[in-house]
TILUM-388910 format. One record per residue (C-alpha): residue in one letter; z, x, y. Coordinates in steps of 0.2 Angstrom, whole numbers, padded with zeros to 4 digits, always signed. Layout:
REM residues N
aZXY ...
REM end
This chain:
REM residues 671
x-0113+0572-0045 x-0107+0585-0059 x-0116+0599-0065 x-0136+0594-0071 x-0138+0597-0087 x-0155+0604-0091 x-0167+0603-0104 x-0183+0613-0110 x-0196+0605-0119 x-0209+0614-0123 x-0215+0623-0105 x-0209+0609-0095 x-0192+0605-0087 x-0181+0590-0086 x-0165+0587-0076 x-0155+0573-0076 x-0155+0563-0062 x-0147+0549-0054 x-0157+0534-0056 x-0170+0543-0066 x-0164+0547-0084 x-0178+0559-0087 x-0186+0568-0073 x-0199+0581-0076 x-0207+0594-0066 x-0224+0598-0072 x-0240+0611-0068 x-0256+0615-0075 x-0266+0633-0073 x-0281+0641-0074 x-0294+0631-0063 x-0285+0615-0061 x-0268+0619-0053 x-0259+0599-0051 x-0245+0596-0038 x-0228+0598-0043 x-0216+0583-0044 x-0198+0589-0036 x-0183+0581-0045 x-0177+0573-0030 x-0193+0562-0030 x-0196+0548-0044 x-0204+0552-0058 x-0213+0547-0073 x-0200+0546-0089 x-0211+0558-0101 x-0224+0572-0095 x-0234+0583-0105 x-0230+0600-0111 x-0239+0612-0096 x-0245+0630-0099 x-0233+0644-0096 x-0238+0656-0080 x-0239+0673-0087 x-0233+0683-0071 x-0238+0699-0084 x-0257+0694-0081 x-0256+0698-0064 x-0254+0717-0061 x-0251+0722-0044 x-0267+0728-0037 x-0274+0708-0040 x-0258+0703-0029 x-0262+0699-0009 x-0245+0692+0001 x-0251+0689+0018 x-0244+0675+0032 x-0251+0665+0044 x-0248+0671+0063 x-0251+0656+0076 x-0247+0646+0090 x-0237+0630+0090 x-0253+0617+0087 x-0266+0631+0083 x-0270+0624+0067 x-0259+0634+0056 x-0250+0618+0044 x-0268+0610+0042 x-0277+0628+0035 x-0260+0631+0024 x-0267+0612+0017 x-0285+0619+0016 x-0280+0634+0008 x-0270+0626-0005 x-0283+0614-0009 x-0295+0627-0011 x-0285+0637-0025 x-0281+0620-0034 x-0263+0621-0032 x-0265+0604-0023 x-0274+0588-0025 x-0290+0589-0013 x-0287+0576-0001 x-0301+0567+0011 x-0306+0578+0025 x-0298+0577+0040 x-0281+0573+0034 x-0267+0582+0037 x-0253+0581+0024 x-0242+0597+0029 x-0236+0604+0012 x-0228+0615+0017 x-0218+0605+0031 x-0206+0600+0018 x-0191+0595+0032 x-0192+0575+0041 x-0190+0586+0059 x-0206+0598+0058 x-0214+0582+0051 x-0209+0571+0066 x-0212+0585+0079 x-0229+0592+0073 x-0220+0611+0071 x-0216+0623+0059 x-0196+0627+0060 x-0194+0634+0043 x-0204+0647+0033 x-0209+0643+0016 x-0219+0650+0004 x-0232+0646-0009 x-0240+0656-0025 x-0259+0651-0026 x-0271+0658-0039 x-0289+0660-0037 x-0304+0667-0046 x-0315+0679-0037 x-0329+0691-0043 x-0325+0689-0061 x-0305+0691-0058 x-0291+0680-0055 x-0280+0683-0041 x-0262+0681-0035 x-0261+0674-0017 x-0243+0671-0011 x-0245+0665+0006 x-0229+0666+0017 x-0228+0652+0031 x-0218+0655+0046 x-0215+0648+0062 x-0224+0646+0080 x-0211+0644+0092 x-0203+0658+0100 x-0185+0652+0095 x-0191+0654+0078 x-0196+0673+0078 x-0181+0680+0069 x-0190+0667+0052 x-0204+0676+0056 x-0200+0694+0057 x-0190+0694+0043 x-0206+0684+0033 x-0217+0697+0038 x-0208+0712+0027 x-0214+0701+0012 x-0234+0704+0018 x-0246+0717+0018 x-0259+0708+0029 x-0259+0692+0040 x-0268+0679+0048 x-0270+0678+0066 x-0275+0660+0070 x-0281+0658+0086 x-0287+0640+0094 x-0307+0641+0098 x-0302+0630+0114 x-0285+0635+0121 x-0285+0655+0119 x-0275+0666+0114 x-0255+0660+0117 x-0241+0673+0121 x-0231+0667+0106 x-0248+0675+0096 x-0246+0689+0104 x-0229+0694+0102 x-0229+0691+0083 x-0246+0701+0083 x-0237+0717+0089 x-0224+0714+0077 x-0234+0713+0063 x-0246+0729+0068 x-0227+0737+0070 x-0225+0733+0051 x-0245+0739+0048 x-0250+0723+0042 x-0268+0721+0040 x-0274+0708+0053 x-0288+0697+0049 x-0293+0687+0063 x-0297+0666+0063 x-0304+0658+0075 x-0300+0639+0072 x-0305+0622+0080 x-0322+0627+0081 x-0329+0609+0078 x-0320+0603+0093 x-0333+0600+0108 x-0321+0610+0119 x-0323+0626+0107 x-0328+0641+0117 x-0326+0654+0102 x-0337+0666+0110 x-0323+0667+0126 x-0312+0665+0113 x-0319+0680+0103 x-0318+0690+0117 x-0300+0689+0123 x-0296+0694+0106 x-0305+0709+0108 x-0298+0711+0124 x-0281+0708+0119 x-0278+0713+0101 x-0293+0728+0100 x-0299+0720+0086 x-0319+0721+0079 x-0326+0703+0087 x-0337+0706+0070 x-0321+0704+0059 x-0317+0687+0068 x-0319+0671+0057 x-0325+0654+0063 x-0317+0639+0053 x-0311+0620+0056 x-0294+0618+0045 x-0297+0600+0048 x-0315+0598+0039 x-0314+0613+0028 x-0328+0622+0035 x-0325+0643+0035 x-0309+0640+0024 x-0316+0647+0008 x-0324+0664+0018 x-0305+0666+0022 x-0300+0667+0005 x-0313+0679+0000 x-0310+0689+0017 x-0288+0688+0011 x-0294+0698-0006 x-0308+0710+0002 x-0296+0713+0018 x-0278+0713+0015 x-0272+0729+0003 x-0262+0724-0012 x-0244+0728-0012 x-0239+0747-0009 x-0229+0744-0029 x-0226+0757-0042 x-0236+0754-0057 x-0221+0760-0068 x-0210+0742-0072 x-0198+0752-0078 x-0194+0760-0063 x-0177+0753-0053 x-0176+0737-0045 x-0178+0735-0029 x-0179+0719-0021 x-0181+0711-0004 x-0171+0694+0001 x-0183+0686+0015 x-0175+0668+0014 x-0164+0655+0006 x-0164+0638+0002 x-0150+0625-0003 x-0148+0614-0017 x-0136+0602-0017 x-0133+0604-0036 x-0139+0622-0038 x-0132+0631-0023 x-0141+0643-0015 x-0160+0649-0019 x-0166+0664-0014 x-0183+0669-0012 x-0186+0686-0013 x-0200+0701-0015 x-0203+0713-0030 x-0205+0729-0021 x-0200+0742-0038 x-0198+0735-0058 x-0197+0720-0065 x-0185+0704-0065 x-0179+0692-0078 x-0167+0679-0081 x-0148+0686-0086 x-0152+0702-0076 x-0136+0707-0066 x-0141+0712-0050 x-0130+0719-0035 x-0131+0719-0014 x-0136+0736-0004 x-0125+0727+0011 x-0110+0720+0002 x-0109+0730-0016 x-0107+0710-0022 x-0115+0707-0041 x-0124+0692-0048 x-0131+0688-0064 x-0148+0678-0061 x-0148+0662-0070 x-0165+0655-0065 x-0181+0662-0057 x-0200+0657-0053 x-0213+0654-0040 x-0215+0640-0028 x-0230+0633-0033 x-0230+0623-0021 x-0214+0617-0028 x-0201+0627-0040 x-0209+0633-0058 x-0198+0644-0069 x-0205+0658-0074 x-0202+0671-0085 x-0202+0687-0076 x-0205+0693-0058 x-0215+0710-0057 x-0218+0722-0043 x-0230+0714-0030 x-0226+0696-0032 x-0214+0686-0023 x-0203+0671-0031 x-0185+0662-0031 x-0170+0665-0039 x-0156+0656-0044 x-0142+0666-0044 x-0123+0665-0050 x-0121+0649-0040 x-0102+0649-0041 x-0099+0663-0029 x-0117+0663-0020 x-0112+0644-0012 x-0103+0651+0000 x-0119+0659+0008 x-0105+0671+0015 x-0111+0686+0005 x-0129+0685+0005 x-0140+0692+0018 x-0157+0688+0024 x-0166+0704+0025 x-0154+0713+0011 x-0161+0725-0003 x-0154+0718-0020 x-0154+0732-0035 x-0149+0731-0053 x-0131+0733-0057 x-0130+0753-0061 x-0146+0757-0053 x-0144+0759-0035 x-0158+0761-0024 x-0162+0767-0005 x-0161+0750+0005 x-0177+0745+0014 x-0180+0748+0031 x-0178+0736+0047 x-0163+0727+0039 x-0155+0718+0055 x-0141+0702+0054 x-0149+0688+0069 x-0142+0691+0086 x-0140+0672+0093 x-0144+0669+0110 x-0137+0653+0114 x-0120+0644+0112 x-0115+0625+0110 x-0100+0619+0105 x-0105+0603+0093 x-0093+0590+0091 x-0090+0572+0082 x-0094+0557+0091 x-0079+0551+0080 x-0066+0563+0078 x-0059+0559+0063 x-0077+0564+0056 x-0071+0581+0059 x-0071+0587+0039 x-0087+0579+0037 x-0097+0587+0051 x-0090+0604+0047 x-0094+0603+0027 x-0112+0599+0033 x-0114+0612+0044 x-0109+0624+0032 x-0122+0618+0019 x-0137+0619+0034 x-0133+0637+0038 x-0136+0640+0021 x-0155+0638+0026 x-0152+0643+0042 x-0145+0659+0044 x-0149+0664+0060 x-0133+0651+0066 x-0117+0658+0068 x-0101+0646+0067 x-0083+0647+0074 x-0069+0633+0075 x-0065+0628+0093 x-0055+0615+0099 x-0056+0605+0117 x-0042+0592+0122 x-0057+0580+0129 x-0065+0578+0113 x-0054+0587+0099 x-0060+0600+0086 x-0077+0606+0084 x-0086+0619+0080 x-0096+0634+0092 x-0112+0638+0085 x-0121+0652+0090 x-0142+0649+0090 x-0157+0658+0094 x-0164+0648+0107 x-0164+0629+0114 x-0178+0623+0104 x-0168+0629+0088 x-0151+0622+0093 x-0160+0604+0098 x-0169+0607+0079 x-0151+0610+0069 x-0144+0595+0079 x-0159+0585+0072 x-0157+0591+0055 x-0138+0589+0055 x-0143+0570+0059 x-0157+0566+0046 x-0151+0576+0033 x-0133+0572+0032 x-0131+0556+0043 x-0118+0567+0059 x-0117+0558+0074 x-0111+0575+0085 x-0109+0579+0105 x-0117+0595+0109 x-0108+0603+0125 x-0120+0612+0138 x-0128+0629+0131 x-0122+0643+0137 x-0127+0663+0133 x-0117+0679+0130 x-0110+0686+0143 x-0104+0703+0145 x-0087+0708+0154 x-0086+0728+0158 x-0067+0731+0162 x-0057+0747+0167 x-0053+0751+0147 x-0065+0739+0138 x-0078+0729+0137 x-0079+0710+0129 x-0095+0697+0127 x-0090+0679+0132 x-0100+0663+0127 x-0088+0650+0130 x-0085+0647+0149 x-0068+0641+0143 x-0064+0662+0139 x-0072+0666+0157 x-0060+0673+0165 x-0059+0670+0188 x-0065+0686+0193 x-0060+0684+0210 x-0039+0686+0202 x-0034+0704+0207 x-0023+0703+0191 x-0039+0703+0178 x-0045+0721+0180 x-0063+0716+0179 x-0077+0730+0185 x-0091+0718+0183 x-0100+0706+0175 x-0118+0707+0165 x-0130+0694+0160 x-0143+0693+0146 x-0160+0698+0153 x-0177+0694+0146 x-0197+0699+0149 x-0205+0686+0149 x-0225+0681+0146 x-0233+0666+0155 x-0251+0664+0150 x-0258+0652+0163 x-0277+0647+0169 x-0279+0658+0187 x-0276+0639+0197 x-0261+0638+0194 x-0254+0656+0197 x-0245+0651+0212 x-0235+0637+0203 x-0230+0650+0191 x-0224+0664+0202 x-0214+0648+0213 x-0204+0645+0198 x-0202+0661+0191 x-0195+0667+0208 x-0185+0651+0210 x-0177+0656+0193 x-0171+0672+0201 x-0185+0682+0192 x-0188+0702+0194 x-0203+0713+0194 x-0217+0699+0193 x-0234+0706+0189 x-0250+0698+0181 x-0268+0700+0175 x-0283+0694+0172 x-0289+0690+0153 x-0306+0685+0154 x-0311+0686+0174 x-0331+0686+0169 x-0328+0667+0166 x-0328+0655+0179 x-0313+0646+0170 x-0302+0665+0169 x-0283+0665+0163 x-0270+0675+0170 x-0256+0685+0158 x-0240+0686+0170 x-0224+0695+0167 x-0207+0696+0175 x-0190+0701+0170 x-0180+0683+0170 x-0159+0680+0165 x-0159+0671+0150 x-0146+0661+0158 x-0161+0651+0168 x-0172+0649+0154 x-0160+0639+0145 x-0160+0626+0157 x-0176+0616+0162 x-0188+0630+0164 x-0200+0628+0148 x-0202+0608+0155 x-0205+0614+0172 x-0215+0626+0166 x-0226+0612+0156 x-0225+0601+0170 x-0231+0611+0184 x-0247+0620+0174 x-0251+0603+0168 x-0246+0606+0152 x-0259+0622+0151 x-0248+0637+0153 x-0237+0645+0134 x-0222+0657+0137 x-0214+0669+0128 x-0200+0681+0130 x-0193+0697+0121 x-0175+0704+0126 x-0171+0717+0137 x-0153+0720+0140 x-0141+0717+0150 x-0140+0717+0171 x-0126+0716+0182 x-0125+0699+0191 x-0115+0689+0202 x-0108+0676+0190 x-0094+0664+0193 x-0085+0651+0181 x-0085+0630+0187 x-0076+0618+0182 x-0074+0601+0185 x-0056+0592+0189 x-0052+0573+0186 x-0040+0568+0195 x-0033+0585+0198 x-0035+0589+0177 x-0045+0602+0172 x-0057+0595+0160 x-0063+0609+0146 x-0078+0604+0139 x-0086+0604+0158 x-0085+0622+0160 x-0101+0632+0165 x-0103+0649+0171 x-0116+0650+0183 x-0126+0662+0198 x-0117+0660+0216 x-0131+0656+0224 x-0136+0640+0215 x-0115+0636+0211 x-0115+0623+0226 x-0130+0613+0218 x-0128+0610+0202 x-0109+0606+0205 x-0117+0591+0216 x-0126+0587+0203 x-0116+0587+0190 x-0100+0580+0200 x-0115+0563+0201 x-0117+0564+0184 x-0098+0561+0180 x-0096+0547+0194 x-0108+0536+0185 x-0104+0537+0166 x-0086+0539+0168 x-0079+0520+0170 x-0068+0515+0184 x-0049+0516+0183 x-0035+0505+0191 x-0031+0517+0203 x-0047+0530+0214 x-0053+0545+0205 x-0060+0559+0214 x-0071+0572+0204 x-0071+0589+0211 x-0083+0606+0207 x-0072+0620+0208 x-0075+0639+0208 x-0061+0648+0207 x-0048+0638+0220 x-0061+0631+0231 x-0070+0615+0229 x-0087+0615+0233 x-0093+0597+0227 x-0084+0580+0225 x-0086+0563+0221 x-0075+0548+0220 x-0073+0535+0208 x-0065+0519+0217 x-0051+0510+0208 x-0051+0491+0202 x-0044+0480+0215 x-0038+0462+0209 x-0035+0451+0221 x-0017+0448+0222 x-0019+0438+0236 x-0028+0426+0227 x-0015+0413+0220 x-0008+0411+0239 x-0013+0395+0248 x-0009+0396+0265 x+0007+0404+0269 x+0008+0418+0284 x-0003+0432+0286 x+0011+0444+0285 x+0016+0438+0265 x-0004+0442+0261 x-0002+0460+0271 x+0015+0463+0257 x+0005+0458+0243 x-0010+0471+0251 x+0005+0486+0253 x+0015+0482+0236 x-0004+0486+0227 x-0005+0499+0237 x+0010+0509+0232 x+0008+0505+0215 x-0010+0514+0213 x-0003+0527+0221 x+0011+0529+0209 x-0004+0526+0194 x-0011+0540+0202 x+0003+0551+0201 x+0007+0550+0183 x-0008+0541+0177 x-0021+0551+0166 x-0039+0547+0167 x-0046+0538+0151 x-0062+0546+0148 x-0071+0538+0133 x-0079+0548+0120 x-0097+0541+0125 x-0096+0545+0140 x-0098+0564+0135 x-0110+0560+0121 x-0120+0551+0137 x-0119+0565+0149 x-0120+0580+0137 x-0135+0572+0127 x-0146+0567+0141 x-0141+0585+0149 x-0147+0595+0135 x-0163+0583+0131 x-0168+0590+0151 x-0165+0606+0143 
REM end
């Protein structure tokens, strides 16, 4: 579609839409805040004028900006609902349902997760005053903490949502350090408490024990009935400072870049924090990271969806749309980077950092004539995404591709998804690997594609050693099942295993146990092992820590004596025989039988150390024969004989394009 024209009537705005000649995106104020219709929805052909949002009403010190900190399934979705129902920026719906808001994409809404922040601008009236709540939602899930890290520089204070029946989670934990590293003001939640499992005085408790927080401070609620939700709102006002912001608007600009979001007929869309001075559209505005300019062409608040605004003052946090022609790229623009007004420059903010991926895939199309296609899309998702880095790669078994770098398995399993609904891509994920790092005699390089992994047994490389990502990792268990966990942690070649006790005066105590693990094993099936063998009680968590010399080795896997690159891995020594078994298996049944015997052979380095064979179609050649000797039926036998092995000679094996689809696939769904 070309470029939307718009149109302002009155205080409302109207694209032009396919299919929709006039849509229109309304709101309402004051007490009564209605839910915003977004233009990709269908719409009503005429709306009614709806009053402006004077952003100059709300001074600084009647802002709060706070998050919610949570585990996956603690509730946090549903009290975002609560929340939003409370202020009137929604509808109020019955109690007990659950509509998400603010789990805007098809995959969190399928998987019951939060993979995406967002944010949302509530007003609510308290003690005489009306305030400004911008509430920032972020993710649970551990792969997901760089979304969270960089949300929380927009807050001054946070939620920390802990379920009355489960306990506190590591994933809770983690996030709570990092937001008492930023000097958030936490308010503790305890949620679930209608549920007949709540135990919120335990609960209470632990947190104590864990967070050294006042048990006094601690609120009770039930996001799913409503009950408590309002005594949050007033504790977010009473509780959480407003923003640290110079009362002078005329002071420089200085502005923080905590997210983006793509518009297929906008561009990009930032959303951003007012730290210093004030915002309007046509303001030119320049990068502390790349010097690059921009003029802003549009800005607002999401409310829950996008309203246009006039201004953006110190304290509040909106979007803007800025000179979409160069900002499509999404090359230049940085999560995390201080924006400025053109002429003005300002100290950058602190704890600016580009994400560090983890994990590496190679994603492919099942059709590889959709090459253009699939790599037009991924372009467009990593504008929401940041946190994936891309590269071209190329394989002779399944043609050009992409390697994509990602922050953990749950988030590359999350992009494939997404890659799927939102722009139809039927792709072929290779075998995640990490980043290894190679220490040679004059340098030092990081690897993530096996296919770069030099054979460190070859005099002729030079190579000193070779180190693997490491990780501390936090298991939080009940005490029954502490022996399962330190099995599995020790049979994923884990170090320094220790653990404690969180609450030992109950009969029904839970353990906290750490260990140093190579990041290389988590990425295999170690979370469903984990979940399998704690019956489903235990959560895990895991923080970086370096690099450790270990004794790596690169496998592949031969057909028919070819080298086939996409089955690459790089793998410990001690568990190389194994998983070449099992994967050489893996190959013998998906890959279809030839006219002549295929043997599939794990190798490391020039020494096979598993095979399997795949037999050859025999026809019968005897069997147009009727009678006739023995010895015409034994020439018929040998001259099939010879030719097979002349096939297998020169013959090539014709490995389909589903077959890797089928073996990569149900590979990474173990993982």
């Amino acid at each position: 579609m070309n470029h939307l024209p718009r149109l302002r009537c009155g205080l409302s705005v109207f694209v032009l839409a396919q299919g929709c000649r006039h849509a229109a995106r309304t709101t309402t104020c004051s007490a009564s805040y209605a839910p915003l219709r977004s233009f990709r929805t269908s719409c009503p052909a005429r709306a009614a004028p709806a009053p402006e949002i004077h952003m100059e009403s709300y001074p600084a010190h009647r802002i709060r900006n706070f998050a919610i900190i949570a585990h996956i399934d603690h509730g946090k979705s549903t009290l975002s609902d609560r929340l939003l129902e409370l202020t009137n920026t929604i509808q109020r719906h019955k109690p007990g349902d659950n509509n998400q808001v603010l789990d805007k994409l098809k995959v969190e809404r399928e998987r019951g997760i939060t993979v995406k922040a967002q944010t949302v601008s509530m007003f609510y009236k308290h003690d005489g005053e009306e305030y400004l709540l911008n509430l920032i939602d972020t993710p649970g899930h551990v792969d997901f903490s760089w979304e969270v890290a960089r949300s929380l520089g927009a807050c001054e204070g946070a939620l920390l949502l802990v379920d009355a029946s489960q306990g506190v989670q590591a994933q809770s934990i983690s996030v709570f350090h990092a937001a008492k590293d930023k000097k958030l003001k936490i308010i503790p939640v305890l949620n679930k408490i209608d549920l007949p499992a709540a135990e919120p005085e335990r609960i209470a408790t632990q947190i104590q024990a864990m967070f050294d927080l006042d048990p006094n401070d601690i609120l009770n609620v039930s996001a799913k009935t409503g009950l408590g939700v309002r005594d949050v709102l007033h504790a977010i006002i009473d509780r959480v400072p407003p923003p640290n912001a110079g009362t002078n608007h005329d002071a420089p600009l200085k502005m923080l870049l905590f997210d983006s979001l793509y518009d297929r007929y906008r561009g990009v869309i930032s959303l951003v924090s007012i730290k210093d001075g004030e915002l309007r559209k046509g303001d030119k505005i320049a990068s502390c990271h790349s010097r690059k300019k921009y003029e802003v062409m549009d800005l607002g608040i999401m409310h829950p969806e996008e309203v246009p605004t006039a201004c953006l003052r110190p304290g509040q946090v909106g979007w803007i749309g800025a000179c979409a022609a160069t900002k499509k790229s999404g090359k230049e623009t940085l999560i995390g980077d201080t924006f400025h007004r053109v002429g003005q420059p300002v100290e950058p903010l602190p704890g600016f950092q580009l994400a560090k991926p983890m994990v590496y895939a190679g994603v492919y199309p099942v059709d590889s004539n959709d090459f253009p296609k699939l790599e037009e899309s991924i372009k467009r998702l990593t504008l929401t995404d940041r946190s994936v880095s891309v590269q071209r790669e190329s394989s002779t078994a399944l043609g050009q591709g992409c390697r994509l770098g990602f922050l953990g398995t749950l988030h590359m399993d999350v992009f494939r998804q997404r890659l799927e609904d939102e722009y139809d891509a039927s792709v072929i994920i290779t075998a995640p690997t990490v980043p290894y790092k190679l220490v040679y005699h004059d340098r030092t390089e990081f690897v993530s594609n096996p296919t770069d992994f030099p054979d460190i047994n070859d005099p002729r490389v030079r190579l000193n050693e070779v180190q693997e990502p490491m990780v501390t990792a936090s298991i939080i268990v009940p005490s029954d099942y502490l022996g399962e966990m330190m099995e599995l942690c020790t049979s994923h070649r884990a170090q320094d295993i220790d653990y404690r006790y969180l609450d030992s005066e109950y009969q029904s105590s839970r353990i906290m146990l750490t260990c140093r693990l190579p990041l290389g094993e988590i990425m295999t099936d170690f979370f469903d092992k984990l979940k399998s063998r704690s019956s489903g009680f235990a959560s895990f968590d895991y923080e970086d820590a370096g690099y450790q010399k270990s004794d790596l080795v690169k496998m592949t896997f031969l057909l028919n004596g070819r080298q086939v690159d996409a089955l690459a891995f790089i793998v410990h020594r001690s568990a190389a025989e194994n998983i070449g078994r099992e994967w050489a298996l893996k190959l013998r049944k998906v890959i279809p039988r030839q006219q002549f015997e295929v043997p599939i052979q794990a190798v490391v380095g020039k020494k096979v150390i598993a095979r399997e064979t795949i037999s050859a179609v025999r026809k019968d050649v005897t069997a147009g024969m009727y009678g006739g000797h023995h010895e015409r039926k034994m020439k018929k036998l040998a001259e099939q004989k010879e030719g097979k092995k002349r096939l297998k000679r020169i013959g090539s094996v014709d490995v389909p394009q589903e077959a890797f689809f089928e073996i990569l696939s149900s590979n990474n769904k173990s993982r």
